[in-house]
gemmi code that builds the backbone of each chain (N, CA, C; Angstrom):
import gemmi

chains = {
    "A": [
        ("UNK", (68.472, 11.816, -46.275), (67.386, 11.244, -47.093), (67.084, 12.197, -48.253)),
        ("UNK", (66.874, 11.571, -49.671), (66.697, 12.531, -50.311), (65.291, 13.703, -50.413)),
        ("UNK", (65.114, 14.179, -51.071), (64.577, 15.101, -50.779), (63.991, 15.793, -52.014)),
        ("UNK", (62.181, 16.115, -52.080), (61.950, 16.846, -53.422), (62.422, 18.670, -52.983)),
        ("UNK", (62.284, 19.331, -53.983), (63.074, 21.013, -53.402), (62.045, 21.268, -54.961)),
        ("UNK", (61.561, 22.741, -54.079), (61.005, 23.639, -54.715), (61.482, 25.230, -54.646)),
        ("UNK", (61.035, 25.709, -55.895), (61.846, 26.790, -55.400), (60.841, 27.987, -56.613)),
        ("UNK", (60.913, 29.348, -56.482), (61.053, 30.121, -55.097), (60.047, 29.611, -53.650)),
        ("UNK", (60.433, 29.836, -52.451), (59.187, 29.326, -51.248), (58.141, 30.343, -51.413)),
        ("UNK", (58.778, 31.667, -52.086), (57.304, 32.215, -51.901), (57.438, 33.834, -53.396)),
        ("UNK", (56.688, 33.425, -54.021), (56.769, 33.900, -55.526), (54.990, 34.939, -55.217)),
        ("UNK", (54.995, 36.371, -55.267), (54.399, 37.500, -55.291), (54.284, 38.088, -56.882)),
        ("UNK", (53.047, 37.732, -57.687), (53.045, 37.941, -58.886), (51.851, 38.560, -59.007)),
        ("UNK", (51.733, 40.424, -59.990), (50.237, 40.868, -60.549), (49.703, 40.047, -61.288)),
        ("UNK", (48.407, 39.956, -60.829), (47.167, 39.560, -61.948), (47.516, 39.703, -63.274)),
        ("UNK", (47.696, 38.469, -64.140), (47.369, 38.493, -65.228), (49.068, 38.744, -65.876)),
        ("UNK", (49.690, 38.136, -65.293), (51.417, 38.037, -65.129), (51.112, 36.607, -65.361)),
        ("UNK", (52.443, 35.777, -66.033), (52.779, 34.840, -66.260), (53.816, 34.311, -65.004)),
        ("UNK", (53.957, 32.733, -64.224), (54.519, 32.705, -63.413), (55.475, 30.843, -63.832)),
        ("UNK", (56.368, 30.911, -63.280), (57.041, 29.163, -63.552), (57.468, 29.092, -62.349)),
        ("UNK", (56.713, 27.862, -61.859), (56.971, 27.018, -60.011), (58.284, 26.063, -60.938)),
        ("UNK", (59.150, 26.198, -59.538), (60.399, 24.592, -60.423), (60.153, 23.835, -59.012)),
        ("UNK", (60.493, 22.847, -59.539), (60.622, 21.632, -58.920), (61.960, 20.538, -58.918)),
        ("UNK", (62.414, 19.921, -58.393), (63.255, 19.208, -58.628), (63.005, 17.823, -57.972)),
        ("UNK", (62.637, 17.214, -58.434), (61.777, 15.504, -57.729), (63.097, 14.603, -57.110)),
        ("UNK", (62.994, 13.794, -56.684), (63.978, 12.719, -56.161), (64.691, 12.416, -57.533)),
        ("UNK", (65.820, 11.975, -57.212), (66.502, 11.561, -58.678), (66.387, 10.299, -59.052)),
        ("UNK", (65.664, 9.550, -58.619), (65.350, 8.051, -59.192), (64.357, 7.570, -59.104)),
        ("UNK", (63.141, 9.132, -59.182), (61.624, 8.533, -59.532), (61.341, 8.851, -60.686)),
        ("UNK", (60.415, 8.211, -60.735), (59.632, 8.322, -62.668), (58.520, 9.282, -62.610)),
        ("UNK", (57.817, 9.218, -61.271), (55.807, 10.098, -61.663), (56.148, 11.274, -60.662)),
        ("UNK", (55.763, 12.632, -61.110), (55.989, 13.603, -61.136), (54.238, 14.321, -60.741)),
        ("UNK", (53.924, 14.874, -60.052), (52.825, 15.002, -59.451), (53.035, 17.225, -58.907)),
        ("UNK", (51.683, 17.446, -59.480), (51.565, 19.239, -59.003), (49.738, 19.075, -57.771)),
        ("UNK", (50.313, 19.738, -56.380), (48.775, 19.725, -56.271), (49.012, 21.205, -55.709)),
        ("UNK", (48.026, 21.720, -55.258), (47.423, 22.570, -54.539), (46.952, 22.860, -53.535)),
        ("UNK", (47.079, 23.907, -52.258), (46.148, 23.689, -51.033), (46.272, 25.675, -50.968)),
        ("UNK", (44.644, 25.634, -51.094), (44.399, 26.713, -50.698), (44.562, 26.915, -49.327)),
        ("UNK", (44.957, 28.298, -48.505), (45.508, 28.240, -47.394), (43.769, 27.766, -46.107)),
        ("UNK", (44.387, 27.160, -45.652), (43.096, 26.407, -44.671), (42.452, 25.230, -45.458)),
        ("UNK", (42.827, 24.972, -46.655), (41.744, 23.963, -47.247), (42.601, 22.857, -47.527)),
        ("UNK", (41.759, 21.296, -48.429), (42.332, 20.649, -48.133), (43.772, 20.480, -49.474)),
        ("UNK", (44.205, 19.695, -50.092), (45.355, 19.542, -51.168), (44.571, 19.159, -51.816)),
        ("UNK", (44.726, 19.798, -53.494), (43.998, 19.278, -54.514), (44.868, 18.601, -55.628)),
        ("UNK", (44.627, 17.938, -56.090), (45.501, 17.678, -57.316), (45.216, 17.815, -58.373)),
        ("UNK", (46.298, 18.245, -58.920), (46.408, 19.325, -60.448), (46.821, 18.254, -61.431)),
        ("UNK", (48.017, 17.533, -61.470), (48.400, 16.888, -62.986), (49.224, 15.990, -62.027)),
        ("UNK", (49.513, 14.564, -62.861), (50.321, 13.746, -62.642), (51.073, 13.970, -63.898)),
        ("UNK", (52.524, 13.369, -64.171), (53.742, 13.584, -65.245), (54.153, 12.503, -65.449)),
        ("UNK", (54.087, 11.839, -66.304), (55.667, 10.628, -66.603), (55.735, 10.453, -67.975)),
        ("UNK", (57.062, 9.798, -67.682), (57.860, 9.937, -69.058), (57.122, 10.792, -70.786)),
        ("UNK", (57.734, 12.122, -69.614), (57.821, 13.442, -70.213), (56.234, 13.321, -70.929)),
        ("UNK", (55.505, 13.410, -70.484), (53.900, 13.435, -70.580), (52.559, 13.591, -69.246)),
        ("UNK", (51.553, 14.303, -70.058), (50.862, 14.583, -68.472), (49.942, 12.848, -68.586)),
        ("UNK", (49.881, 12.316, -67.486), (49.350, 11.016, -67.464), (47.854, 11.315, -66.930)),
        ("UNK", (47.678, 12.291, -66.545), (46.220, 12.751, -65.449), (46.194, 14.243, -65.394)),
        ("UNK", (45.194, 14.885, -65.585), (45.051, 16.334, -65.065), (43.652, 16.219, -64.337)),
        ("UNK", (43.377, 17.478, -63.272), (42.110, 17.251, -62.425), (41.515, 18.334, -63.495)),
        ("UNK", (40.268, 18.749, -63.574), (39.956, 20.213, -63.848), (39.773, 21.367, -63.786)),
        ("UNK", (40.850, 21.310, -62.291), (41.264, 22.613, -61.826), (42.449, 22.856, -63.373)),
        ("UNK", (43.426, 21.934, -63.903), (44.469, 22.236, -64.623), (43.970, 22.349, -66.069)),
        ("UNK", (43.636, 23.984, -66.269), (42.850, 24.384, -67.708), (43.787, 24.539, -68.228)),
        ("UNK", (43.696, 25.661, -69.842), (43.906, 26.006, -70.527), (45.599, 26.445, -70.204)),
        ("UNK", (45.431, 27.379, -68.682), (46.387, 28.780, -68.033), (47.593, 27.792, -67.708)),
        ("UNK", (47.085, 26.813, -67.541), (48.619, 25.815, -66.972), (49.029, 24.699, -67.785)),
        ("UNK", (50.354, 24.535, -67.846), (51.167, 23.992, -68.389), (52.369, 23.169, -67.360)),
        ("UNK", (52.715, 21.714, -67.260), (53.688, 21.472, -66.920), (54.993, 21.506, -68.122)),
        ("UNK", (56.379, 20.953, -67.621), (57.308, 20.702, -68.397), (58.394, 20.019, -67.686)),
        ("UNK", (58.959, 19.290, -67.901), (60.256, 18.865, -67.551), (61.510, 19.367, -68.918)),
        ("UNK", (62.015, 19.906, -68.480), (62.557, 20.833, -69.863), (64.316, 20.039, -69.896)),
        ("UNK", (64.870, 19.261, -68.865), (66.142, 18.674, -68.530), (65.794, 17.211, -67.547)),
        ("UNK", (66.520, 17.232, -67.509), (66.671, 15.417, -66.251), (66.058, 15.627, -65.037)),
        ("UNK", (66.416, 16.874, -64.775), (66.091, 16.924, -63.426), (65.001, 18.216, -63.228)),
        ("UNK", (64.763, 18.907, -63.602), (63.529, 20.060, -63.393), (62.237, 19.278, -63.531)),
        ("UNK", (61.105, 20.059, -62.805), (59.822, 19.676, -63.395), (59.075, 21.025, -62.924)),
        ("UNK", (58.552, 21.589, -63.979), (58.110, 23.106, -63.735), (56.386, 23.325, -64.147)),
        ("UNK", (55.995, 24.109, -63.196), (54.473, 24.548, -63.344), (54.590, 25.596, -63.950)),
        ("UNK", (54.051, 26.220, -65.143), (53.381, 27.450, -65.415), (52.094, 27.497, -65.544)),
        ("UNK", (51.755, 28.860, -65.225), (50.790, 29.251, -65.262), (50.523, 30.626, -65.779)),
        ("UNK", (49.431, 30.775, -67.379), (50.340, 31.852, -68.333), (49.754, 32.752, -67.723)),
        ("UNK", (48.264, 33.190, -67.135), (47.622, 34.065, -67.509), (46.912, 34.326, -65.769)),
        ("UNK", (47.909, 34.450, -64.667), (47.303, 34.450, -63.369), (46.302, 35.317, -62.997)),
        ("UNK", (45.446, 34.511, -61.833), (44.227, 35.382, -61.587), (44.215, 35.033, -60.493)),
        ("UNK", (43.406, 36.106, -59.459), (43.460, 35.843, -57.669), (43.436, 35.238, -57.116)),
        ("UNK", (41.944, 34.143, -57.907), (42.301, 32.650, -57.553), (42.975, 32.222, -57.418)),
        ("UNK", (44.171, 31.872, -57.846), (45.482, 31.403, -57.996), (46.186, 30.961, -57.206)),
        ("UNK", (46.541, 31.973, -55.858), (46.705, 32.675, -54.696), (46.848, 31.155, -54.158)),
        ("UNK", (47.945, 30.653, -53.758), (47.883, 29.260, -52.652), (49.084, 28.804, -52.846)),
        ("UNK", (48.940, 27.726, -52.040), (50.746, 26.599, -52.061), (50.855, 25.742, -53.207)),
        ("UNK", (51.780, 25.476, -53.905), (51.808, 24.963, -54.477), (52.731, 23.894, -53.851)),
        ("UNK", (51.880, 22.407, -53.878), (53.332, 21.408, -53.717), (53.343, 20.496, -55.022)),
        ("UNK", (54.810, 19.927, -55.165), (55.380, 19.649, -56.099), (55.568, 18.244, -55.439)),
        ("UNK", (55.388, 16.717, -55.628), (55.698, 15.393, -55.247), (56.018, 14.665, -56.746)),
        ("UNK", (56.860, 13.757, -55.982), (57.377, 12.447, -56.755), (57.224, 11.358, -56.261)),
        ("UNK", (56.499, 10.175, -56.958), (57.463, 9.222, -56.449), (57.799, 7.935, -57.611)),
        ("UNK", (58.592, 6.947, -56.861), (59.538, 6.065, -57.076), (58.391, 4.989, -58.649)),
        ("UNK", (57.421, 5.033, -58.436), (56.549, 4.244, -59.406), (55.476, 4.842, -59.342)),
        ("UNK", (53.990, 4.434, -60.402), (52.949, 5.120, -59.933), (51.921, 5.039, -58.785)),
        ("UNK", (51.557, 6.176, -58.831), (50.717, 6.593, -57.226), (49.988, 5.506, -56.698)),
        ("UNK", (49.374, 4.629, -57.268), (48.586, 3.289, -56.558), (49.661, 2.444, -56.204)),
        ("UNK", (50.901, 2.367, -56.374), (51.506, 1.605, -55.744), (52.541, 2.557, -54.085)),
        ("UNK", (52.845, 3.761, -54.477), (53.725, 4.149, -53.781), (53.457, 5.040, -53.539)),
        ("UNK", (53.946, 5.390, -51.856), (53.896, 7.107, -51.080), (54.461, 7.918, -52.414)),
        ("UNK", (53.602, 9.434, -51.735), (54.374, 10.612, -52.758), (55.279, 11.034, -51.682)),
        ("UNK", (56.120, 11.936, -52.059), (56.876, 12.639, -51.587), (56.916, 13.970, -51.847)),
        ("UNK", (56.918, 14.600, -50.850), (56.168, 16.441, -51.113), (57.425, 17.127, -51.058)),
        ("UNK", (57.300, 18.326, -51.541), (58.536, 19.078, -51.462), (57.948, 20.010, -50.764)),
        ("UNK", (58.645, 21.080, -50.280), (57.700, 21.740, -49.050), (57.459, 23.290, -49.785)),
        ("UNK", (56.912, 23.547, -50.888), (55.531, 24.100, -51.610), (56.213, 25.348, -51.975)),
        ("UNK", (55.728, 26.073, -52.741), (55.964, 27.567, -53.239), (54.631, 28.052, -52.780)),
        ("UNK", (54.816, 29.384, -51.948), (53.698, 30.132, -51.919), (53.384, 31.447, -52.767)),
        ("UNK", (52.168, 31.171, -53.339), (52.142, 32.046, -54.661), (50.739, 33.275, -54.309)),
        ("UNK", (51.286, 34.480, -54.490), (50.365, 35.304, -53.636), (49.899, 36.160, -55.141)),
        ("UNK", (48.951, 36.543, -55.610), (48.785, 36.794, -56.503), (47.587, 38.561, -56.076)),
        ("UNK", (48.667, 39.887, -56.616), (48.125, 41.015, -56.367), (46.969, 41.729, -57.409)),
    ],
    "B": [
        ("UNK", (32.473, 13.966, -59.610), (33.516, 13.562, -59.238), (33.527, 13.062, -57.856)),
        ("UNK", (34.485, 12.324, -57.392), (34.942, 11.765, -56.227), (35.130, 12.790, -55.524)),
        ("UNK", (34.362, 12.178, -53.835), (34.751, 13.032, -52.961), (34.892, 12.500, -52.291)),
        ("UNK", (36.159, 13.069, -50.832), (36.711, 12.331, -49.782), (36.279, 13.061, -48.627)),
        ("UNK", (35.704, 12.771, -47.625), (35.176, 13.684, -46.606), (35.874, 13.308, -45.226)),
        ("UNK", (36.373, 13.924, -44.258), (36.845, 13.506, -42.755), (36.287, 14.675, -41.827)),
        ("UNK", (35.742, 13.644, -40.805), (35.227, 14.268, -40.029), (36.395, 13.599, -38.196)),
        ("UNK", (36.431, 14.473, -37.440), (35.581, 15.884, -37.594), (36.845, 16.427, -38.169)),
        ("UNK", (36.571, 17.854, -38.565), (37.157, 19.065, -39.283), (38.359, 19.316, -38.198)),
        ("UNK", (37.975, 19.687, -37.029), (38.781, 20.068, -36.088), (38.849, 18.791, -34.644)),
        ("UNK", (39.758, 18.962, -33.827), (39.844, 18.069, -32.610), (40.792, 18.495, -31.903)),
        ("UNK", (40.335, 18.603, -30.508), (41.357, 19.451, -29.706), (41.359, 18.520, -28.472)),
        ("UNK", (42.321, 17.992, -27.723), (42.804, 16.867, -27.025), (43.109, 17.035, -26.037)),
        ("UNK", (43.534, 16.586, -24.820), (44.182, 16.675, -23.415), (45.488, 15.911, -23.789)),
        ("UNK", (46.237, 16.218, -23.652), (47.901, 15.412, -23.785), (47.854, 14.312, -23.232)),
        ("UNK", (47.677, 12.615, -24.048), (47.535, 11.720, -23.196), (45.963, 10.935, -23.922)),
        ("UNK", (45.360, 11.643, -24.167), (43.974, 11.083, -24.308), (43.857, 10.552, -26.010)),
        ("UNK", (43.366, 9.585, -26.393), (42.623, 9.511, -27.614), (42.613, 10.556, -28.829)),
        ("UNK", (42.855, 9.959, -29.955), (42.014, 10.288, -31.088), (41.664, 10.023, -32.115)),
        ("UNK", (40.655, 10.039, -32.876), (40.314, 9.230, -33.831), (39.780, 10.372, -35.029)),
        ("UNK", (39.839, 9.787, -36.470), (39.393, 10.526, -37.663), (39.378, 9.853, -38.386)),
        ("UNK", (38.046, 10.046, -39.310), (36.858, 8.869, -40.074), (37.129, 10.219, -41.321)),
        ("UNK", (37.101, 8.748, -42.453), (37.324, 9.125, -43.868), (36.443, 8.442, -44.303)),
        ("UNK", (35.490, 9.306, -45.192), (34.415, 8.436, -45.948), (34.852, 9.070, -47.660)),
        ("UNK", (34.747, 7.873, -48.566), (34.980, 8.199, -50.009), (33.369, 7.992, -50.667)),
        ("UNK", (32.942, 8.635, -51.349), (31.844, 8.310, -52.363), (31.769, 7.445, -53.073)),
        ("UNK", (33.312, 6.846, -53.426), (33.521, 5.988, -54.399), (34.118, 4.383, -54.141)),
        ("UNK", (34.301, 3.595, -54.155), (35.309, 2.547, -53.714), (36.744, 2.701, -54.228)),
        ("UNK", (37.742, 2.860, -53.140), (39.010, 3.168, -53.483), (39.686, 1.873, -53.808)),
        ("UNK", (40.691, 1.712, -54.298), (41.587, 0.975, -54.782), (42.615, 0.800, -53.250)),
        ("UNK", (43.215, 1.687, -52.830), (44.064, 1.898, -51.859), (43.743, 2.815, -51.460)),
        ("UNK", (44.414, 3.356, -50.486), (43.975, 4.644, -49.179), (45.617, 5.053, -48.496)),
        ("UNK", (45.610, 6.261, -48.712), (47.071, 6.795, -48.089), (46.860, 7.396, -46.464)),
        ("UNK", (47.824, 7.925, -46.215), (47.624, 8.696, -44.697), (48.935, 9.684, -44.849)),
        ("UNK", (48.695, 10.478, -44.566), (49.560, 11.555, -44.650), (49.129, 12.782, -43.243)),
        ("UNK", (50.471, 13.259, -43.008), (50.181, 13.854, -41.762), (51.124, 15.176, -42.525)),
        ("UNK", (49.942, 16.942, -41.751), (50.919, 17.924, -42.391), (51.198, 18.830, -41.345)),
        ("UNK", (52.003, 19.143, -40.824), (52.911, 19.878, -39.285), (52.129, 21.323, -39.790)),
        ("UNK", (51.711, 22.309, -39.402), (51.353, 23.217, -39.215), (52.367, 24.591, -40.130)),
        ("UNK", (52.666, 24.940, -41.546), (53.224, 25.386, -42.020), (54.066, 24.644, -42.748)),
        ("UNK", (53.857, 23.529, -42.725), (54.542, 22.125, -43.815), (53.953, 21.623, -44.655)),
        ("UNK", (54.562, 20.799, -45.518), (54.083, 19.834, -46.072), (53.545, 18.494, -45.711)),
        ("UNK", (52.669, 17.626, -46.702), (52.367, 16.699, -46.646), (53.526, 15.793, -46.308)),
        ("UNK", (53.198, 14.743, -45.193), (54.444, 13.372, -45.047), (53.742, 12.317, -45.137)),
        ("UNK", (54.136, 11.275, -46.047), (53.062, 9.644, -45.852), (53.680, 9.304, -44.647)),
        ("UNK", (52.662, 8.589, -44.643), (52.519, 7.891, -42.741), (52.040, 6.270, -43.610)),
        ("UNK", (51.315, 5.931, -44.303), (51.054, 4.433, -44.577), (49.926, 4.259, -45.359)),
        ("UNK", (50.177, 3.276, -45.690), (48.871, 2.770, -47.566), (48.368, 1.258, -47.000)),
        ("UNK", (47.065, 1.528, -47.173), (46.212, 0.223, -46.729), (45.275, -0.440, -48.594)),
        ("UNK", (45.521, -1.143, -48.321), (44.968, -1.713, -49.936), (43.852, -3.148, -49.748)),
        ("UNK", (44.092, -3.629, -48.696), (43.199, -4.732, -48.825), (41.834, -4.111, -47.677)),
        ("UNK", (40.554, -4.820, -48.437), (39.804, -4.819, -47.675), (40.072, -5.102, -46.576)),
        ("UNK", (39.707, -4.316, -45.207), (39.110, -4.865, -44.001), (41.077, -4.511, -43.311)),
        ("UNK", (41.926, -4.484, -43.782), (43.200, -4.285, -43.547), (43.091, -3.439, -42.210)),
        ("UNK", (44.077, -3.995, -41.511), (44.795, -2.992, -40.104), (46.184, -3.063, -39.960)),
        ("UNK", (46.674, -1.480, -39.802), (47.730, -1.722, -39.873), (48.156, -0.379, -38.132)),
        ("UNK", (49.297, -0.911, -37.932), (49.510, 0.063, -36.769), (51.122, 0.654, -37.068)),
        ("UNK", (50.844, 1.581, -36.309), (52.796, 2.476, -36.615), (52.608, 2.731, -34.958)),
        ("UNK", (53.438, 1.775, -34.224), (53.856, 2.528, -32.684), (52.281, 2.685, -32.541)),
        ("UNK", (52.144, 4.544, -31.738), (50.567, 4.664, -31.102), (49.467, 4.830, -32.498)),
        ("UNK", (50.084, 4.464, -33.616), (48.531, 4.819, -34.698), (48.213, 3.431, -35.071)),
        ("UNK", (47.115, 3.782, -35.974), (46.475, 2.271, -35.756), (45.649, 2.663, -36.824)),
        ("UNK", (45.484, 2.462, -38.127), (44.730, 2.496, -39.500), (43.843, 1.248, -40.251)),
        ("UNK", (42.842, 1.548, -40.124), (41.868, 0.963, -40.495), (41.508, 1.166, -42.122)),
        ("UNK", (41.566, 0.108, -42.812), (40.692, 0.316, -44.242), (39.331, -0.379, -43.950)),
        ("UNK", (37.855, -0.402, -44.385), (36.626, -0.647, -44.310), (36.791, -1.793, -45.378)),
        ("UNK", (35.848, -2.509, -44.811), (35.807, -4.043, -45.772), (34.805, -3.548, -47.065)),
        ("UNK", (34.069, -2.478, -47.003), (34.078, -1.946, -48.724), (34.750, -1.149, -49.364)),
        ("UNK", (36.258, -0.718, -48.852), (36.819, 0.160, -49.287), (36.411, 1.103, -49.678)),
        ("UNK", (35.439, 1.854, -48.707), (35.192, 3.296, -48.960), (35.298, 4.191, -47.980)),
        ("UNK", (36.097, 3.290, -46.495), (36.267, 4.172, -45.140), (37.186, 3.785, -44.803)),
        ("UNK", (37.907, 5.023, -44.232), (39.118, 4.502, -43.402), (39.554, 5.216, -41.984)),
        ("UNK", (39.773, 4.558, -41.035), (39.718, 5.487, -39.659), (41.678, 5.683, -39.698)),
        ("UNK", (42.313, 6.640, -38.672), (43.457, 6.852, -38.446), (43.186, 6.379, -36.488)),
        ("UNK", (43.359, 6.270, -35.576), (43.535, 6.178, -34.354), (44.570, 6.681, -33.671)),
        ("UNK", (45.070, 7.571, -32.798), (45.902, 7.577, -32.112), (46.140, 7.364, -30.735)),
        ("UNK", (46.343, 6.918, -30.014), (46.753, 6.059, -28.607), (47.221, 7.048, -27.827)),
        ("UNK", (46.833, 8.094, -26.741), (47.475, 8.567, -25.871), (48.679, 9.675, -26.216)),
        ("UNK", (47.873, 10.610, -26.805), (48.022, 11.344, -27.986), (49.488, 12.026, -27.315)),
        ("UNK", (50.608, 12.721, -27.958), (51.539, 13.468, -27.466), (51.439, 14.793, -28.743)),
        ("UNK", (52.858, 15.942, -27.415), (52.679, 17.325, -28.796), (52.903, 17.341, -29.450)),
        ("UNK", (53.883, 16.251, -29.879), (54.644, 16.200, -31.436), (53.437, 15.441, -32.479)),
        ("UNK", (52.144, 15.078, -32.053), (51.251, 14.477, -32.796), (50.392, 15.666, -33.639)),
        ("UNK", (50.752, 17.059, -32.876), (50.050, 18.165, -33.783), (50.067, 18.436, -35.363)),
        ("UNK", (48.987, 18.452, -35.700), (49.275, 18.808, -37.072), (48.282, 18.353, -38.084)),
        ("UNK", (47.656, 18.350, -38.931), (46.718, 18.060, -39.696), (46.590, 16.958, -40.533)),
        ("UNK", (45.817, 16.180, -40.100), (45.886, 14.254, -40.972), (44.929, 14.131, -41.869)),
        ("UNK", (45.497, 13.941, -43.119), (44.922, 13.872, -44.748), (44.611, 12.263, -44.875)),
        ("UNK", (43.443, 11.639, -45.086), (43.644, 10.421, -45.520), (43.610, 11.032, -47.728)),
        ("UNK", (44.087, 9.512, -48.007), (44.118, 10.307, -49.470), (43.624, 9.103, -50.538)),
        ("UNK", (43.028, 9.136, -51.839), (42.778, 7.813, -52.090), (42.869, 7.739, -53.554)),
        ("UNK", (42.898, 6.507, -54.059), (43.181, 6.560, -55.679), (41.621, 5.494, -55.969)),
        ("UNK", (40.919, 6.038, -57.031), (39.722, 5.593, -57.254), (39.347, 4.015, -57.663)),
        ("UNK", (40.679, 3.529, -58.787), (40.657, 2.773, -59.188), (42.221, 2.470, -59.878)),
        ("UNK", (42.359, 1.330, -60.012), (44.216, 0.980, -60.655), (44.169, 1.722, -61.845)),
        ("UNK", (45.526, 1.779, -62.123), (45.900, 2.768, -63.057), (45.170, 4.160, -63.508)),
        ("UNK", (44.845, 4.449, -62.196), (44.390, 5.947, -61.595), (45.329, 6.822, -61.316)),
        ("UNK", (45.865, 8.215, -61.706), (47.300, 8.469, -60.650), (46.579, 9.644, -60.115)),
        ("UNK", (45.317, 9.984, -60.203), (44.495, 10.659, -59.259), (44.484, 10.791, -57.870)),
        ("UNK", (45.196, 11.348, -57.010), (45.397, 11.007, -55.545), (44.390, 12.028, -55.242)),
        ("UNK", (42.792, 11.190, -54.593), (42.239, 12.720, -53.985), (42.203, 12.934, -52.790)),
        ("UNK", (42.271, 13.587, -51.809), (42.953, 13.919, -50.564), (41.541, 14.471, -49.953)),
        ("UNK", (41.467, 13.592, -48.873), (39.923, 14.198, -47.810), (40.592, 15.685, -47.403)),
        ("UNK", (39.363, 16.082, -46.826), (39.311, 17.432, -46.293), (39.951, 17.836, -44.977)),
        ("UNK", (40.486, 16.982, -44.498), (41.601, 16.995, -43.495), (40.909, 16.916, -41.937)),
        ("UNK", (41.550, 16.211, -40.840), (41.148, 16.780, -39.598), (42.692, 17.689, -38.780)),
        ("UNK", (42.033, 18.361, -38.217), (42.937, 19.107, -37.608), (43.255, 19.269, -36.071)),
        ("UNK", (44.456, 18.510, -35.731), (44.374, 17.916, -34.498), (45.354, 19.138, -33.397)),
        ("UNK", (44.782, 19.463, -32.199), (45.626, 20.200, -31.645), (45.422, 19.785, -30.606)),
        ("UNK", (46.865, 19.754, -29.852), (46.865, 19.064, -28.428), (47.112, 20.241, -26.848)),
        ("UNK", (46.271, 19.727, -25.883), (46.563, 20.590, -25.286), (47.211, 20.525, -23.529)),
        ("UNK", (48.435, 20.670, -23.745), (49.496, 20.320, -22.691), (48.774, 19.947, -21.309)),
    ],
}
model = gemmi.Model(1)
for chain_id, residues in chains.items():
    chain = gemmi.Chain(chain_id)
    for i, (resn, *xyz) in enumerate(residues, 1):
        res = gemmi.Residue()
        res.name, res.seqid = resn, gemmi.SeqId(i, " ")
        for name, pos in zip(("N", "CA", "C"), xyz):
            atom = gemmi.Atom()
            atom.name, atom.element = name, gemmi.Element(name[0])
            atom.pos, atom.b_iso = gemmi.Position(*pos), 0.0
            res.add_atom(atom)
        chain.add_residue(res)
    model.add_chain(chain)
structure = gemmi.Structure()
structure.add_model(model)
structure.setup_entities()
């Protein structure tokens, strides 16, 4: 079954370092989705993506973050200007049409530890 | 903003017995997800309820949407260990929303 893939699983970056989560979504979805789960808490969501545009951001996703799909198949989080907060999983989902119609599909997260 | 609340927070079981977890939204949802997350995993959908008053079952679960679309229960039937793991209901506010906001989770642990 296919499968979203994230990568690095677990990315250790100083304060105030610039960081890029990749992603690689299913290959025959369109909406492109970043959330968040602080460790013990619940998943937040950061930005929805399609055709190569952010369609939704929450207001956790300021100024410091940036998505991109930079090729066919990447879809990448930065984040320029990290701060402790920061510190959590990142998961990366896709799916097949947009979110009111269809399951996401999670990729199983980058953990981002921020010193 | 929208908030999704599930209670209870935690639930700890006899292998075999019941369980249930109540999702209340502030808002009237459009649809309602279910997602279940294994303990060091990710999120997995489990099923999307969209019509008022809707029931839907998978094997021992059994999902309820509220006829105002602002609650939704999960049920499980005679719970087993592979049922461990933390159940997200999740919801989109309104159509052409791609806002998925995700309750606060219950956290189910079973005990042999």
């Amino acid at each position: 079954e296919p499968e979203v893939t994230q990568t690095p699983s677990h990315q250790v970056t100083q304060m105030g370092q610039e960081v890029i989560l990749r992603c690689v979504p299913i290959s025959n979805h369109l909406y492109f989705y970043w959330y968040r789960q602080i460790l013990g808490q619940k998943v937040e969501f950061l930005v929805s993506f399609y055709n190569n545009e952010i369609s939704e951001k929450s207001e956790i996703f300021d100024d410091q973050f940036s998505v991109e799909r930079p090729d066919g198949s990447n879809f990448t989080l930065k984040i320029r200007s990290t701060k402790l907060e920061d510190s959590a999983m990142y998961f990366c989902a896709s799916s097949e049409y947009r979110a009111v119609n269809q399951p996401q599909h999670f990729g199983d997260g980058t953990r981002l530890s921020i010193l | 903003g929208q908030q999704v609340m599930q209670i209870p927070q935690y639930q700890h079981v006899q292998e075999g017995e019941d369980f249930t977890t109540y999702c209340n939204s502030s808002t009237t949802l459009s649809n309602i997800q279910w997602y279940k997350q294994r303990p060091g995993g990710h999120p997995v959908f489990l099923i999307q309820l969209v019509k008022s008053g809707e029931v839907k079952k998978q094997k021992r679960l059994t999902f309820q949407f509220g006829e105002a679309k602002k609650n939704s229960s999960l049920h499980i039937t005679a719970t087993q260990t592979t049922d461990v793991g933390t159940y997200f209901c999740a919801g989109l506010s309104n159509f052409g929303n791609e806002k998925l906001t995700f309750g606060t989770g219950t956290r189910l642990t079973i005990i042999p």
